[in-house]
C-alpha positions in Angstrom: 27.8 14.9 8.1 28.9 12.2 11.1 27.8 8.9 9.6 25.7 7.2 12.7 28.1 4.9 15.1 25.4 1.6 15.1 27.8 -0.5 17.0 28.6 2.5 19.9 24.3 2.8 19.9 23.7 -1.0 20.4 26.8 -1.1 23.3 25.0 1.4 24.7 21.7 0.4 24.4 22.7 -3.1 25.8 23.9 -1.4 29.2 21.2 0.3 29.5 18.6 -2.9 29.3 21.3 -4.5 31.8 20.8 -2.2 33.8 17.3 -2.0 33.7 17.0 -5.5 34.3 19.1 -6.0 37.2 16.9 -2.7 38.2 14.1 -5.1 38.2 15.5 -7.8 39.4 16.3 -6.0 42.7 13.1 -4.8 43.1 11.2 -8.2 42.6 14.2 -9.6 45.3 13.0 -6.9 48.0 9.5 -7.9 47.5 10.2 -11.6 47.5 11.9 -11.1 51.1 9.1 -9.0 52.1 6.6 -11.2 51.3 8.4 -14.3 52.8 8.6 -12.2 56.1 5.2 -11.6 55.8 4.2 -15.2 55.0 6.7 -15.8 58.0 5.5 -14.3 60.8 1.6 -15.4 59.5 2.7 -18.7 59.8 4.7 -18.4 63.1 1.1 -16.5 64.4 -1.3 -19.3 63.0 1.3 -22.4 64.9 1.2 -20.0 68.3 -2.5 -19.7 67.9 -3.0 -23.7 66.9 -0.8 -24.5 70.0 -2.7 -22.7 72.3 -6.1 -24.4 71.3 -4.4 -27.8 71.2 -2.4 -27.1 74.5 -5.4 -27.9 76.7 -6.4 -31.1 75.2 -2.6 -32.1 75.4 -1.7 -31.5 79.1 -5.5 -32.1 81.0 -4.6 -34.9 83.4 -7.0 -36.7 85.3 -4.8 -37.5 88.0 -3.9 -33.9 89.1 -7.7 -33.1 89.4 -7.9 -35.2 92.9 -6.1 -36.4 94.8 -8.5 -40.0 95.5 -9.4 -42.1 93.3 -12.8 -43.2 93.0 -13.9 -47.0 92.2 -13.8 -47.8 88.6 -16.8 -47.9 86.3 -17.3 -51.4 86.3 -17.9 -51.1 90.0 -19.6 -48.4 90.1 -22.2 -49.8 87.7 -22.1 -53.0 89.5 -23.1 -51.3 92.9 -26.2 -49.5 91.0 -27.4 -52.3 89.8 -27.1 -53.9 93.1 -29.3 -51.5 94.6 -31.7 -51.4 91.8 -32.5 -55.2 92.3 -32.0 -54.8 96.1 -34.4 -52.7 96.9 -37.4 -54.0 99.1 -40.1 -51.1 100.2 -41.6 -53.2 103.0 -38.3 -53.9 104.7 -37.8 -50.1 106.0 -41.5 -50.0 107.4 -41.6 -50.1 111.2 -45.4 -50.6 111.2 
């Protein structure tokens, strides 16, 4: 009877975990990248999609709408109120 070789079995038995784990470890490295691509191109998708809702608040410019400028608040209020305190019903009768 062959007496049982222990230290060949563990040798052997230590490959094969090493192997086993840098099995693993390859496989959780491919799905690492994979999911970092995917979390990539979300992100790249959500930014294109948060510029173009931000892009028109960004780039309106009042000036480009016309070409004159009215008069400025202040004076258009202060004409309104001119009028409202102007106003005299019996001076545009012709009776």
């Amino acid at each position: 009877m062959t007496p049982i070789d222990i230290p060949t079995i563990e040798r052997q038995a230590r490959a094969l975990r090493a192997q086993e784990i840098q099995r693993l470890q390859g496989l959780f490295a491919e799905r690492l990248r994979l999911y970092a691509l995917l979390l990539g191109n979300s992100t790249l998708s959500l930014l294109s999609l948060v510029a173009a809702t931000l892009r028109p608040a960004f780039s309106w410019n009042p000036q480009q709408a016309s070409g004159k400028t009215g008069p400025a608040l202040g004076v258009r209020l202060n004409r309104l109120a001119r009028r409202l305190f102007a106003w005299n019903p019996q001076a545009q009768r012709h009776c």
